[in-house]
Each structure stands twice: as structure tokens, then as C-alpha cells.
N, C-alpha and C positions, 0 to 999 in steps of 0.2 A: 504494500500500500504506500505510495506517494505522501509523504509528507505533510506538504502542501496539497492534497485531494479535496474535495467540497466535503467526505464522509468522515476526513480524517480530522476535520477542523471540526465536525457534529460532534463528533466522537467527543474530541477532547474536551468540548465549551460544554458539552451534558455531563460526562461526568465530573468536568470542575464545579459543576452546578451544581451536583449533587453530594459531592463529596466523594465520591468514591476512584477509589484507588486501585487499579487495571494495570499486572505485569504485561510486557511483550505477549505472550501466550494469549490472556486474554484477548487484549487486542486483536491479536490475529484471528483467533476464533469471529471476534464481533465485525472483524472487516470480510470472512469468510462469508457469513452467512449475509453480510451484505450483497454481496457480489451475485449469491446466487439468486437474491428477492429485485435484487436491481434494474434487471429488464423489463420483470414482468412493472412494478412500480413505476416504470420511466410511461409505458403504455396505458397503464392506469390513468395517468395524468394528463399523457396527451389525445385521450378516448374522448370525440363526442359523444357528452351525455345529456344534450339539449334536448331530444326527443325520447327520454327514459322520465316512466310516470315515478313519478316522489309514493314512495311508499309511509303513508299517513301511520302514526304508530305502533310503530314495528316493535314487536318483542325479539329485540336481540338477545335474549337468552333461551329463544329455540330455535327446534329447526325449520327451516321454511318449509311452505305449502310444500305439495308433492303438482 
């Protein structure tokens, strides 16, 4: 991981936020599992969702209709 990367600058300014203290190892673990949620996320975001209907009170703690 780059340094200087957009995820490694996240990385660092969260857990200075929070306090927590992350060897190498972890790090790489959290820049890992970044890498592999990355793409799908990048598509996430640039997905139009103008003609997707807003789901009115959603219970997020089950599973959706069938």
C-alpha cells in the first residue's frame, strides 16, 4: 500500500480518531480487505440510482422479501 494512497490517509486519520493503535500486520490485513471490497465500492458509487424506488421503512435487520 502506497503511503501516500486516499485509503492509507483513511486508514490513518480513523484510527488516530479513535485511538487505536494498528502494527504493520494489521495494516496490511485492513489495506487487504480493502483492495478486494474496492471495485465493487468504486461501482457502487458511480451506479445510477435515479430510477431505483426509495424503499419506505425498511427493516434492516431482516431478510428481504423473496
Amino acid at each position: 500500500m502506497e503511503a501516500g494512497s486516499p485509503f492509507q490517509r483513511y486508514l490513518d486519520s480513523g484510527l488516530e480518531t479513535f485511538g487505536i493503535e494498528a502494527d504493520e500486520m494489521e495494516r496490511a490485513v485492513m489495506a487487504g480487505v480493502w483492495s478486494i471490497w474496492e471495485p465493487d465500492m468504486n461501482l457502487l458509487r458511480d451506479a445510477d440510482l435515479d430510477g431505483v424506488e426509495h424503499e419506505l421503512n425498511a427493516d434492516l435487520s431482516a431478510a428481504p422479501p423473496a
